[in-house]
DOMI-641873 format. One line per 8 residues: number of its first residue (from 1); for each residue x negated, y, z negated of C-alpha. Coordinates in pm, 1 decimal. Layout:
BEGIN
NUM) X/Y/Z; ...
This chain:
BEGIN
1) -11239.4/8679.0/-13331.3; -11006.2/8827.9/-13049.8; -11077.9/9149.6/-13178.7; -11401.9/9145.9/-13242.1; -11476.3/9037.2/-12864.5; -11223.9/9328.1/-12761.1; -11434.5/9571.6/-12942.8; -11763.1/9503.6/-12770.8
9) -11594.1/9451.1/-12454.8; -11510.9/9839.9/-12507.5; -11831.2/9897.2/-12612.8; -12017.5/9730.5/-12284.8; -11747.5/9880.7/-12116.7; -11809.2/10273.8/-12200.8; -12131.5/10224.1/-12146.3; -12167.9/10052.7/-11828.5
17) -11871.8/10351.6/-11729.4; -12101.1/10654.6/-11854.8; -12387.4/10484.9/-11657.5; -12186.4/10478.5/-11353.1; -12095.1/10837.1/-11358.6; -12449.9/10912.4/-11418.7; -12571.1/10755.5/-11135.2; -12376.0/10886.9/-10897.9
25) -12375.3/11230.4/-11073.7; -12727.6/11248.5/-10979.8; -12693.3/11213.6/-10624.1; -12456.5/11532.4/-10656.2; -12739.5/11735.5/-10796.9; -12958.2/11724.8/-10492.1; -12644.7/11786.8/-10294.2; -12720.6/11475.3/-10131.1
33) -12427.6/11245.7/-10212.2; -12218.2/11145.1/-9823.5; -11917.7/10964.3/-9947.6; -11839.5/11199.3/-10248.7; -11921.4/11540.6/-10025.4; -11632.2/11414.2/-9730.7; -11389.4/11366.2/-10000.7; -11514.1/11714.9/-10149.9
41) -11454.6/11843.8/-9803.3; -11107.2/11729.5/-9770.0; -10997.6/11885.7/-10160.8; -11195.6/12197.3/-10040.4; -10988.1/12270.7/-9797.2; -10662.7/12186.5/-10007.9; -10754.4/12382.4/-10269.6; -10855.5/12676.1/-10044.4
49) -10550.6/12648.3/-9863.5; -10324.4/12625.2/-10250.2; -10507.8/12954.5/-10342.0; -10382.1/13111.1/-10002.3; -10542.8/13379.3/-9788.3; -10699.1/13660.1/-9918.6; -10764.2/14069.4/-9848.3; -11153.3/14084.6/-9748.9
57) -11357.9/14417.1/-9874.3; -11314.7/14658.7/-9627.4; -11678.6/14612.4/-9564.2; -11739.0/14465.9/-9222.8; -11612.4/14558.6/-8906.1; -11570.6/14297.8/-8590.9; -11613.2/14420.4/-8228.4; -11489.4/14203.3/-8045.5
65) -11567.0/14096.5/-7668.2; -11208.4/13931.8/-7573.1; -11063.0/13888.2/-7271.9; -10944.3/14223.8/-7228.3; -11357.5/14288.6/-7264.1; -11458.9/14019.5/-7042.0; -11149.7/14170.9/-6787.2; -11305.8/14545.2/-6799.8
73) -11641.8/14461.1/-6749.9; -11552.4/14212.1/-6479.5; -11805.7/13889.4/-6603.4; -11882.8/13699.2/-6923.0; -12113.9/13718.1/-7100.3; -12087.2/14102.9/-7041.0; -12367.3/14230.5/-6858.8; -12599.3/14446.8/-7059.5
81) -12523.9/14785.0/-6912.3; -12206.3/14715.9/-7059.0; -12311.9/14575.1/-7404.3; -12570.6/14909.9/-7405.8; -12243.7/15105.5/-7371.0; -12088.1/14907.3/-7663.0; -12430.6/14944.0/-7922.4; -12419.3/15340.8/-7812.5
89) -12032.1/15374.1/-7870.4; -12084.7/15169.8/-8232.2; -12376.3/15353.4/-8337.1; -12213.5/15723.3/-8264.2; -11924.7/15590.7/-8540.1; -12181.5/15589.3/-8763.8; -12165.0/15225.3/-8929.6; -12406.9/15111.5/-9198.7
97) -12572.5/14836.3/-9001.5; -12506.6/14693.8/-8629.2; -12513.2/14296.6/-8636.3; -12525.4/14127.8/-8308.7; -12402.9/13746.7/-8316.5; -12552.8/13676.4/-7952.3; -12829.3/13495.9/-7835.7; -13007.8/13749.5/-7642.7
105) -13289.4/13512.9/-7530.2; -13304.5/13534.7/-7102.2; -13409.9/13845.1/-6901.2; -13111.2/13999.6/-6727.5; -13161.7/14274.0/-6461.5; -13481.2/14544.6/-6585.2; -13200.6/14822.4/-6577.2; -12907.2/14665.2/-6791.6
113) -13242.8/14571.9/-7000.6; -13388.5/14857.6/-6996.7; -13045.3/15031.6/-7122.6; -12962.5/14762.6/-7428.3; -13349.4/14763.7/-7587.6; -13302.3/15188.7/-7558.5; -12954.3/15139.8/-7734.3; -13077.6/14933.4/-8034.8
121) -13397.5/15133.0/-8054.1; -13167.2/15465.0/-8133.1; -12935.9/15248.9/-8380.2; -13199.8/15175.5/-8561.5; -13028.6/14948.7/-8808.3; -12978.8/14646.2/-8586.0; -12979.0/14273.8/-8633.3; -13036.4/14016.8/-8346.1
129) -12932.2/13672.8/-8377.9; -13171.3/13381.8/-8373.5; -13151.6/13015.6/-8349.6; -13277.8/12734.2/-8519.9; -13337.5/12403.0/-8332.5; -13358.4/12056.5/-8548.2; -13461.8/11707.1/-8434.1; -13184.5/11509.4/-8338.4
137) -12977.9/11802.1/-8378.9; -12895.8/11766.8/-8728.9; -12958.2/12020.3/-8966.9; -13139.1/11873.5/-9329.5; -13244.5/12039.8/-9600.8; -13552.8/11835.1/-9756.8; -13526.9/11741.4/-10184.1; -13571.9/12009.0/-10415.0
145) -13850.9/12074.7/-10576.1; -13808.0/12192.9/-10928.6; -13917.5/12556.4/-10965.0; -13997.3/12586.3/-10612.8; -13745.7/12804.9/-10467.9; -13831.4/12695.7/-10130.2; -13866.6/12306.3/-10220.6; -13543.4/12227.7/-10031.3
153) -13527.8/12518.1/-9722.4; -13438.8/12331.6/-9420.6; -13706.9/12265.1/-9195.3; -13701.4/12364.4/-8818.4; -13852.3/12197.6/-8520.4; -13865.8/12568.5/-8360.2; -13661.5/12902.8/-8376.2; -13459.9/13025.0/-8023.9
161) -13631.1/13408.4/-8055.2; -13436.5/13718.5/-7854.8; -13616.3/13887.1/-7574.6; -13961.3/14036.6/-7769.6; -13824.7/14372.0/-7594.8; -13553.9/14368.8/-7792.8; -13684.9/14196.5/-8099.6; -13946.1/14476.1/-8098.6
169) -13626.9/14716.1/-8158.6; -13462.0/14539.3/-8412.9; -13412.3/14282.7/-8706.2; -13396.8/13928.2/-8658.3; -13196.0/13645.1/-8778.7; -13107.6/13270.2/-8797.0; -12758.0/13244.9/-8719.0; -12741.3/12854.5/-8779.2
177) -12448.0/12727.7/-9007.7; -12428.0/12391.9/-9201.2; -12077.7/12216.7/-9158.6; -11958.6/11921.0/-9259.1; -11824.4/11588.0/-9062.8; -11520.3/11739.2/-8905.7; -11727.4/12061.8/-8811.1; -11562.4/12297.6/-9108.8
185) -11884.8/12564.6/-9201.9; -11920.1/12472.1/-9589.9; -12234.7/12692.9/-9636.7; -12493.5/12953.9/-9466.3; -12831.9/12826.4/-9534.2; -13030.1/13219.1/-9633.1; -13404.4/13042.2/-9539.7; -13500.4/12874.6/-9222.9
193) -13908.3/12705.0/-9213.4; -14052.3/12669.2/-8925.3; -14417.6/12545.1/-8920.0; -14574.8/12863.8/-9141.6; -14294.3/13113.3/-9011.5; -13969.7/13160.3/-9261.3; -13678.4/13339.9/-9128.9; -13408.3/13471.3/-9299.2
201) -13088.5/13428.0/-9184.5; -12850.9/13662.7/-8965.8; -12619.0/13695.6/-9262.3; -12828.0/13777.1/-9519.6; -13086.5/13990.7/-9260.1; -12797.9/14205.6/-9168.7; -12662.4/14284.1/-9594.3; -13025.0/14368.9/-9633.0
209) -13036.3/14649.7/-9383.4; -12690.1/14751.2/-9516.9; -12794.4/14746.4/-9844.7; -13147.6/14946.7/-9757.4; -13312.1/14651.3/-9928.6; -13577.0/14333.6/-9867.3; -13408.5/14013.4/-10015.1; -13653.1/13874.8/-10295.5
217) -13653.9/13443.0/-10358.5; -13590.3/13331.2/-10653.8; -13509.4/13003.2/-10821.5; -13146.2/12966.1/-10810.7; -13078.1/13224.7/-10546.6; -13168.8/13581.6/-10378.7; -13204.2/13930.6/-10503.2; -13068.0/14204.9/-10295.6
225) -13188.9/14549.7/-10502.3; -13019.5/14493.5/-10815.2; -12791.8/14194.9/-10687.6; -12828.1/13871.2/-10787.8; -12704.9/13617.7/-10556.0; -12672.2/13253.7/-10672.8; -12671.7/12987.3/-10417.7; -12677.8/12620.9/-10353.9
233) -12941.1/12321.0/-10295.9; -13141.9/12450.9/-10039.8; -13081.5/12831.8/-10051.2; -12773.2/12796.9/-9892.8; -12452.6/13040.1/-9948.4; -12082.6/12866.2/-10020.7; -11818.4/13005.1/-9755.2; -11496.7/13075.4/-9902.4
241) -11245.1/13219.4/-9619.0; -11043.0/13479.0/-9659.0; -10787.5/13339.9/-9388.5; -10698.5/13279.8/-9060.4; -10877.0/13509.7/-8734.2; -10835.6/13845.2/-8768.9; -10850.8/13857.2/-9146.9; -11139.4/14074.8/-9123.5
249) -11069.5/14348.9/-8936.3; -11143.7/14309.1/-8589.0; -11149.1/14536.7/-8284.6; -11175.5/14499.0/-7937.3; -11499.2/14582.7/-7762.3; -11258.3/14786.9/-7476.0; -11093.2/14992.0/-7705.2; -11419.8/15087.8/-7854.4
257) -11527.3/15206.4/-7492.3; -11200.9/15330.9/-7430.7; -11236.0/15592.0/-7764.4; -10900.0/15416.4/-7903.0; -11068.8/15268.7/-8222.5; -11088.8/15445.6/-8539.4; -11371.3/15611.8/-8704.0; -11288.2/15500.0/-9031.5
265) -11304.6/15122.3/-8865.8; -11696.5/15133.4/-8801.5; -11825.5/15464.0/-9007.3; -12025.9/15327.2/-9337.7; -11908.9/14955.0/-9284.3; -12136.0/14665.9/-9114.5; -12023.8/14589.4/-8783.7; -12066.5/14252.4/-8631.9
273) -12051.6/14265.7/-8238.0; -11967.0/13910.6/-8119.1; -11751.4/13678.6/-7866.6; -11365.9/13569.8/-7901.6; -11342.2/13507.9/-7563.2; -11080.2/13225.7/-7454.6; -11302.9/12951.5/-7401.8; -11605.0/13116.0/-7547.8
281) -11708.3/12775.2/-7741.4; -11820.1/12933.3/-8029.2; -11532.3/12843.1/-8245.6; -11500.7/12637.3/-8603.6; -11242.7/12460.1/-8754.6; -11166.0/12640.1/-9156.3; -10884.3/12511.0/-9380.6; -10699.5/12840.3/-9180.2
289) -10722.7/12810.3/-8881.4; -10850.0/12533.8/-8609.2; -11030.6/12761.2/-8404.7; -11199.0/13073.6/-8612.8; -11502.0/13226.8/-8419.5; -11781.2/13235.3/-8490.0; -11824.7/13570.5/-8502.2; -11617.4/13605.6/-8803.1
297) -11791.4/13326.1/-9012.9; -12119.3/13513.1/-8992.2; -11915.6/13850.8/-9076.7; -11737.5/13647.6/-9376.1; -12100.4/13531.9/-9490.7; -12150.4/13907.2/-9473.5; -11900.1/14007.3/-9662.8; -12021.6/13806.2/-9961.6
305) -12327.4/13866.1/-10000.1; -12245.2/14254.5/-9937.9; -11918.5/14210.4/-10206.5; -12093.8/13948.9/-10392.7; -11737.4/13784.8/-10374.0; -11838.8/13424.9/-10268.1; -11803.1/13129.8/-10465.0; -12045.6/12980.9/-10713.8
313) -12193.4/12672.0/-10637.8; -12569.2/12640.8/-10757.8; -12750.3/12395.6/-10968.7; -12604.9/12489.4/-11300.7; -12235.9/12480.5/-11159.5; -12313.8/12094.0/-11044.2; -12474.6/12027.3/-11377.6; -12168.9/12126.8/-11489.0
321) -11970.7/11842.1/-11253.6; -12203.3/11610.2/-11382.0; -12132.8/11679.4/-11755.5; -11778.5/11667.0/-11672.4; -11797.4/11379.2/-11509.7; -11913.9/11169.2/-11779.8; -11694.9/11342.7/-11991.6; -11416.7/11176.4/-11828.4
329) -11486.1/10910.8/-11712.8; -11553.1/10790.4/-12053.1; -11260.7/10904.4/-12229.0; -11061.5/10777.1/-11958.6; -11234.3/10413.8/-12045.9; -11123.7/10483.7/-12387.0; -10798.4/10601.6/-12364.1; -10733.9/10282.7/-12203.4
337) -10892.8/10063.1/-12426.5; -10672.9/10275.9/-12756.6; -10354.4/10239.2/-12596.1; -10290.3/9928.1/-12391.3; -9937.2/10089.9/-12264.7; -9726.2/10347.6/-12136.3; -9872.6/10599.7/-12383.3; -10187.9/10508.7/-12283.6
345) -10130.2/10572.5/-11923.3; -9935.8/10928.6/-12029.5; -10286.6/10995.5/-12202.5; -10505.3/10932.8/-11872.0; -10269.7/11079.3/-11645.9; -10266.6/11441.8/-11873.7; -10638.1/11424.1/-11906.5; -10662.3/11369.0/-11541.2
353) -10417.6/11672.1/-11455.7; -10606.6/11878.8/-11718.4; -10919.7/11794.5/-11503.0; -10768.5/11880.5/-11198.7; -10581.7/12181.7/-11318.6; -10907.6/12372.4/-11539.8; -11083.8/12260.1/-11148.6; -10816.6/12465.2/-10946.1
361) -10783.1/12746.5/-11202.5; -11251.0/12769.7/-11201.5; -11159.8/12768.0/-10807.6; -10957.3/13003.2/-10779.3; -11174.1/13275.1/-11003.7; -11481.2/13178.3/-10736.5; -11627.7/12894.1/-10932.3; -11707.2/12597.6/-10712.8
369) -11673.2/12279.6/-10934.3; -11646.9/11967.3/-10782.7; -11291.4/11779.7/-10750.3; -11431.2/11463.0/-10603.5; -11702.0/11395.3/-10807.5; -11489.5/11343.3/-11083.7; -11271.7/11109.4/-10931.6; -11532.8/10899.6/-10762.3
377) -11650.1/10853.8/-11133.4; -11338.0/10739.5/-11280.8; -11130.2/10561.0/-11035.7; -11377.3/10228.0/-11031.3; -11434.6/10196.4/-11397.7; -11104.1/10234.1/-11451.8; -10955.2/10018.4/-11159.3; -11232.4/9772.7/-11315.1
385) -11141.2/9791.1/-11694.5; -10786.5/9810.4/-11638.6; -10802.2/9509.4/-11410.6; -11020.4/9335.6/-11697.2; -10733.8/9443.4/-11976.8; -10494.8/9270.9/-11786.1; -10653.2/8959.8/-11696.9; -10768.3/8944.3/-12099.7
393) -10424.5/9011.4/-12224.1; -10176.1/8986.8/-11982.2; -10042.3/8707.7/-11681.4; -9769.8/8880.0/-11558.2; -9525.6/8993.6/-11213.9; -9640.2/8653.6/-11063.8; -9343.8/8589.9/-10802.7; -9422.6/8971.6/-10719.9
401) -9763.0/8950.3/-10646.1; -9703.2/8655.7/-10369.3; -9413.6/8906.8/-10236.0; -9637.0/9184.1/-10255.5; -9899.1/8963.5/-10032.4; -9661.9/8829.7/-9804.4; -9564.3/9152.7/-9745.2; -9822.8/9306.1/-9684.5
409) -9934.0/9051.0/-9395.5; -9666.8/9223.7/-9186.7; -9759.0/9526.1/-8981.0; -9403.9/9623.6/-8850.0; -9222.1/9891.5/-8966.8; -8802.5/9831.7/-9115.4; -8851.6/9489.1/-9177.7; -8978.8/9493.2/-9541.6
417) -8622.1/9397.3/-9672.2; -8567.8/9106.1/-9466.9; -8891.5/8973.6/-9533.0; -8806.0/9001.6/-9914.1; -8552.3/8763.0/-9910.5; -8705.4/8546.3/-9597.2; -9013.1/8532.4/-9654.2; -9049.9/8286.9/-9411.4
425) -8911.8/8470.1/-9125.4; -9082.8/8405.9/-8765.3; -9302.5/8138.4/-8890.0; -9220.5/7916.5/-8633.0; -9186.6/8113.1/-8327.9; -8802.6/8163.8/-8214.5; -8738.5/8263.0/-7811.6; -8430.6/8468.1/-7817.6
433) -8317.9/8790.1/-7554.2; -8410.4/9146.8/-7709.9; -8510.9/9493.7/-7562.0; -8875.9/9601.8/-7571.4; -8953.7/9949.8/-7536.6; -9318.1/10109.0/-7484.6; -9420.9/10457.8/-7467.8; -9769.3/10612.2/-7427.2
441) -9959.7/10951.7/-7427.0; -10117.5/11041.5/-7095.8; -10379.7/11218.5/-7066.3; -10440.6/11132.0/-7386.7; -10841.5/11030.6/-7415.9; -10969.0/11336.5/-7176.0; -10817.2/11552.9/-7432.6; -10944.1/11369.8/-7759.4
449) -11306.1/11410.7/-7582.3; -11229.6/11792.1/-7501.8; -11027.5/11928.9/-7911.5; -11258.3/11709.3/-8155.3; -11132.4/11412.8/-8379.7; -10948.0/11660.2/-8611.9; -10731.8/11808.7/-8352.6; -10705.8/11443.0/-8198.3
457) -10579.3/11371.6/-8517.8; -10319.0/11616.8/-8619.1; -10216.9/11538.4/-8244.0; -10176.2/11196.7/-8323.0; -9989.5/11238.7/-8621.1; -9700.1/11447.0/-8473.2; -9676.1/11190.0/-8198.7; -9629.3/10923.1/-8494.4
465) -9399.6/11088.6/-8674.8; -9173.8/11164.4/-8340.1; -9184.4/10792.0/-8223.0; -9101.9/10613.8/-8578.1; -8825.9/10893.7/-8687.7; -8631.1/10831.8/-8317.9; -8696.4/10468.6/-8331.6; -8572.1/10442.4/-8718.4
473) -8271.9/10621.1/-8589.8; -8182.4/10383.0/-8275.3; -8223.6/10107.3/-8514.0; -8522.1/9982.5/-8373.0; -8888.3/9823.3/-8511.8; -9223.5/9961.0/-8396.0; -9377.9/9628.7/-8360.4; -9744.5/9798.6/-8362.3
481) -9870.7/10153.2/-8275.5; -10168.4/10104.9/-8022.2; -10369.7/10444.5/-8024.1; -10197.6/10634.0/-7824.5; -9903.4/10477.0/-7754.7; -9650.3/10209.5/-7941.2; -9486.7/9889.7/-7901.3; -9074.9/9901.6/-7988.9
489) -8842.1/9613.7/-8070.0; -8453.7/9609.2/-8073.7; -8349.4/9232.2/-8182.2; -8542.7/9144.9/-8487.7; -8487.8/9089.2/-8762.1; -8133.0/8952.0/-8623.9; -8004.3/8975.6/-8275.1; -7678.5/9222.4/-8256.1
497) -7494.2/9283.2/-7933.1; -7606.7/9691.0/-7957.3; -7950.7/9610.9/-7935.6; -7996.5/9713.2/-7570.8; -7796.6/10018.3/-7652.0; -8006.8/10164.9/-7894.3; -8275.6/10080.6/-7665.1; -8105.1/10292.2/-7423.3
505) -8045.1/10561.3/-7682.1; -8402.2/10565.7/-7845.7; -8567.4/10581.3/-7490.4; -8351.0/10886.7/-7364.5; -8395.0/11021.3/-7735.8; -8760.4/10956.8/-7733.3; -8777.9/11133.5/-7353.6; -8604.0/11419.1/-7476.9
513) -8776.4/11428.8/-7864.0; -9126.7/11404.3/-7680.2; -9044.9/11702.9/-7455.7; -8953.7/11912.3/-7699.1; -9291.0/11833.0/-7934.8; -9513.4/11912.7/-7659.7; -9350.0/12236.8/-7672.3; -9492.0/12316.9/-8002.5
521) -9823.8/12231.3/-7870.3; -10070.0/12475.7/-7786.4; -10056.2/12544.5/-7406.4; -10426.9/12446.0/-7340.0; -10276.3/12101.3/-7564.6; -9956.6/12077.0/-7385.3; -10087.4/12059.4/-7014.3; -10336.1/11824.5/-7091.8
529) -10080.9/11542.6/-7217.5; -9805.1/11402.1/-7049.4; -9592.9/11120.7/-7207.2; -9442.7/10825.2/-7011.8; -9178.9/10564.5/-7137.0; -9022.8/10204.1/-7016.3; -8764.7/10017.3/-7141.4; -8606.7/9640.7/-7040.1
537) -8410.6/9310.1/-7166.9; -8458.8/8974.0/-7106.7; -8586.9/8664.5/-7302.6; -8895.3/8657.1/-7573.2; -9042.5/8445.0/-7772.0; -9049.2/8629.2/-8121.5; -9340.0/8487.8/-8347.9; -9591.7/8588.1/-8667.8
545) -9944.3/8663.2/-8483.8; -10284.1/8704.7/-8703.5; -10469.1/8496.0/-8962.0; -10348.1/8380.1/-9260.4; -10474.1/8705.2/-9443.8; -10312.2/8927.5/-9176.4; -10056.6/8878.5/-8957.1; -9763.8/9111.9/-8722.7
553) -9483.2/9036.1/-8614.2; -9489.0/9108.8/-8216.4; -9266.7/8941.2/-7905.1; -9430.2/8787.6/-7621.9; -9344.1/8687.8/-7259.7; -9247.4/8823.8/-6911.6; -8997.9/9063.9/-7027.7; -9237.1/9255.2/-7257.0
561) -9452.3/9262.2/-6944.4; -9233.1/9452.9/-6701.7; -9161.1/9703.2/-7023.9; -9485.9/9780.5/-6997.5; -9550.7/9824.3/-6615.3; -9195.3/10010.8/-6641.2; -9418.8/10301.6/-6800.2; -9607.1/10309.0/-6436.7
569) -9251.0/10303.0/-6263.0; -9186.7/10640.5/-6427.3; -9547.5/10795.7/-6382.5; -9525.2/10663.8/-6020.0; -9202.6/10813.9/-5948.5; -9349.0/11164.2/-6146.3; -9073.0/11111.4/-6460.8; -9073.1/11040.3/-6790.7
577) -8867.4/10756.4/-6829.7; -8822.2/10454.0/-6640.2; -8549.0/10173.5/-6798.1; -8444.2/9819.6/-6603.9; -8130.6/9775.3/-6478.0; -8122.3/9459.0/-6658.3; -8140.3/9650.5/-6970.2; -7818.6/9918.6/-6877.5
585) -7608.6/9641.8/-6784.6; -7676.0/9477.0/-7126.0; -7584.6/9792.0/-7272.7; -7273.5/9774.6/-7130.5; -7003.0/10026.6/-7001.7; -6950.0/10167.2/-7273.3; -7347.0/10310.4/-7338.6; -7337.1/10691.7/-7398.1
593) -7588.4/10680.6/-7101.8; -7362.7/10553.3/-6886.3; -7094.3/10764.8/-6972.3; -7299.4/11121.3/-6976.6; -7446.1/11004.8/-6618.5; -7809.6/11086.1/-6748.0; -8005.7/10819.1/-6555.0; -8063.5/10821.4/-6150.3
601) -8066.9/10574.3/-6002.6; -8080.3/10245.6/-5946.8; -8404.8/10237.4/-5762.2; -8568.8/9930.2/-5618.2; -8933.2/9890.9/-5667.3; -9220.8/9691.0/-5724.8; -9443.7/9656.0/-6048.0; -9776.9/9527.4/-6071.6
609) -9812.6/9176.4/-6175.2; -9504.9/9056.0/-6096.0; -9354.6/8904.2/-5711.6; -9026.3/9058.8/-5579.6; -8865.7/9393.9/-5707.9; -8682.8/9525.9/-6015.4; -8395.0/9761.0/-5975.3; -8461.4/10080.8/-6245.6
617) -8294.0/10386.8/-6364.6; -8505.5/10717.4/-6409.2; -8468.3/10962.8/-6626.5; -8589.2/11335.1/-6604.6; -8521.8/11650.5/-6840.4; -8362.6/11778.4/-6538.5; -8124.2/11509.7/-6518.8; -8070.7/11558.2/-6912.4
């Protein structure tokens, strides 16, 4: 009887499983799928960065207008005298085709004019970039069509043309990328519609005047001459970098001018003539490198299609993911239905890494198969059926379930195996003395505004990882991170006479650990974020805050106030650090900051919120 239900459990089980991956399998096919595409963004950019930077084709050639460009010619953008002079000096080298990554849409003066349209005329094999404008500034590709190799071209609300004067002289294309969430360029769409006009894009405009050949559309891809190029939903190209700036060899726009580049640099290759310049904004984030220009991802999309080196990712390479898939997910299902066990879970987990591995290996050789696809099809069937196996056949690991939940109620770090054996700790609130410390970022939200959330991120990370290594090593407990800034405890989950001590020595620690991390910051980073830090002791009332499905432990009361307005002591006084003297003196003679002399002071002062004054010590690195 047991069995027999078992058996069609399976059954229902596989099915409703193969169903599942089909469904969202489907999604995938029209390229269309949000949740499963940022989780393919994030492997992307693993894998890419496991396979490691590659040597490009010696095929395209950046000239680059830097700094030492924008210095010469004394403005930015460079006036177009002095871009005419860059075109000439390009097109005496030589090069197969001249692609120009600027926006060359507003009159300048007639003679700098006048000069640039002569220049491109006599090159005769240049490419102008366009724009592409979309409503609400998104970019969308519409749903394919089957058979219709333009069923999915995205569809513009109107194209940014150059000057006709130099449009007249030259070819013309989109230069519009498609990125993902965190702004990392995943693709270069090859078709732009708008109204009755299609444009090609910059990319592919400037291979086919390279190549001496008009790209022909065809389901699937393009067809440069004899070339086939395969490409995704929408006519759009896969990036694959070859690594970090300068990767593709790049020159500076001076030198050119200057006679100092090479004629094997620019003779028979493609040169792309765009901005680096500091500050430029025309910039992407790649699994690389943060900030690659933009210049570069349109001479990388070059590259490909010139090399035909570029990864495959079309409609038969995600009918492929979807196959797969299914494929797995099922026999997952029934690998866990054979073997209830540890064999069973030694099957799943080699027919998982077999998956993953055959994915990394199709990667690596330029074949784009989908990584998250495969595990957004197989983790909830099998976090379902698993969690159905056990509740059919086993009741087990009861006492550490309710640890597990109490647990995981508790947000503050180092206090995990107290709570194990007291699990009742801080239920009833307990007032007892303790040091708080606080530190925060400054600066902290400008900056998030100005770098992006991915930058803000990383930033926030190393800050993290500073705070809870110093604070493990005082002996403290980060009672909650807050953004930017955290919370710090010494007292919990017992009092101990060094508490205020190791107060003392995580805040000079912290001080001294936080100026030396914004050293590794970049310098545009660095002087955009300060840090700031205040320390004191005194009574608290130590209690459990939250609901009953999620609670922290945190202190409370007057002397977790002035720890916090201790922080706008130090920025007041233009330091770092700012302690109470209540907190040295319960440190005691013997602190190591007493005894190195490392805090000036005290000082008598006022903080906000509360009546009379507080005497503090300071701390700067050059009182260190």
């Amino acid at each position: 009887m047991i069995g027999g239900f078992r058996r069609h459990f399976t059954a229902v089980a596989l099915v409703l499983s193969g169903f599942w991956a089909l469904a969202i399998g489907l999604g995938h096919l029209d390229g269309d799928n949000g949740l499963i595409d940022r989780l393919e963004a994030t492997l992307t950019d693993l894998r890419t960065t496991i396979r490691g930077p590659q040597t490009p084709p010696r095929i395209v050639t950046i000239v680059a207008i830097d700094d030492a460009s924008a210095a010469s010619a004394g403005a930015y953008p460079l006036p177009r005298a002095t871009l005419a002079k860059v075109v000439d000096a390009v097109a005496r080298l030589l090069p197969k085709a001249l692609a120009v990554d600027m926006l060359l849409v507003d009159a300048g003066p007639e003679e700098g004019d006048e000069a640039l349209a002569t220049a491109l005329g006599q090159q005769g094999r240049a490419v102008l970039a366009a724009a592409a404008v979309f409503a609400g500034e998104v970019q969308e590709t519409a749903a394919p069509s089957a058979g219709d190799p333009l069923g999915a071209i995205a569809d513009a609300d109107r194209l940014i043309l150059p000057l006709a004067r130099f449009a007249d002289v030259a070819s013309v294309g989109v230069v519009n990328v498609a990125t993902d969430e965190s702004g990392v360029p995943r693709a270069i769409p090859m078709l732009f519609r708008s109204g009755n006009r299609l444009e090609s894009a910059f990319a592919l405009r400037a291979a086919a005047v390279a190549l001496g050949n008009q790209p022909s559309i065809e389901p699937g891809g393009l067809r440069l001459g004899e070339r086939f190029i395969r490409t995704d939903t929408g006519q759009q190209l896969p990036l694959s970098f070859y690594g970090p700036r300068g990767s593709i060899r790049t020159v500076s726009a001076v030198d050119l001018l200057d006679g100092k580049v090479s004629t094997e640099d620019i003779a028979g290759r493609v040169v792309v003539l765009g901005a680096t310049v500091t500050g430029g904004g025309d910039v992407f984030a790649t699994p690389f490198d943060p900030v690659l220009p933009g210049v570069e991802v349109m001479a990388t999309a070059i590259t490909h299609l010139v090399a035909g080196d570029g990864m495959v990712r079309d409609a038969t390479v995600r009918q492929v993911d979807l196959a797969l898939a299914v494929a797995l997910t099922v026999l997952v299902i029934g690998l866990l239905a054979w073997r209830r066990n540890l064999w069973g879970l030694v099957a799943i987990a080699l027919a998982m890494l077999a998956t993953l591995a055959a994915n990394m290996l199709a990667f690596q050789n330029g074949i784009w198969l989908s990584a998250a696809l495969p595990l957004a099809a197989v983790m909830p069937p099998l976090a379902l059926f698993g969690a159905a196996q056990l509740w059919l056949g086993r009741r087990r690991a009861t006492y550490f379930a309710e640890q597990s939940q109490r647990l995981q109620r508790i947000q503050a770090p180092g206090m995990v195996e107290w709570l194990a054996t007291h699990p009742e700790f801080l239920a009833t609130p307990v007032r007892q003395n303790a040091a708080i410390v606080f530190i925060d970022l400054s600066g902290f939200t400008g900056l998030s505004e100005a770098i992006g959330p991915s930058e803000t991120r990383d930033l926030l990370d190393g800050f993290y990882q500073c705070v809870d290594q110093e604070v493990t090593a005082s002996g403290g407990a980060i009672t909650s991170f807050m953004g930017d800034g955290a919370m710090i405890l010494f007292g919990l989950p017992e009092a101990s006479d060094a508490d205020a001590a190791g107060a003392i020595r995580c805040c000079v620690q912290l001080a001294r650990r936080m100026a030396a991390w914004r050293l590794t910051l970049p310098p545009s980073v660095a002087s955009r974020v300060g840090y700031k830090i205040g320390g004191h002791y005194g009574p608290v009332v130590a209690s459990r805050l939250g609901t009953q499905n999620r609670q922290q432990i945190t202190a409370t009361g007057d002397t977790v106030n002035a720890a916090s307005r201790l922080m706008e002591v130090a920025s007041r006084n233009g330091v770092p650090l700012a302690v109470s003297d209540d907190l040295l003196l319960a440190a005691g003679p013997d602190s190591a900051a007493r005894r190195e002399g490392i805090l000036v002071g005290p000082l008598d002062t006022t903080i906000r919120g509360r009546a009379g004054q507080i005497s503090v010590w300071l701390w700067s690195p050059d009182s260190a």
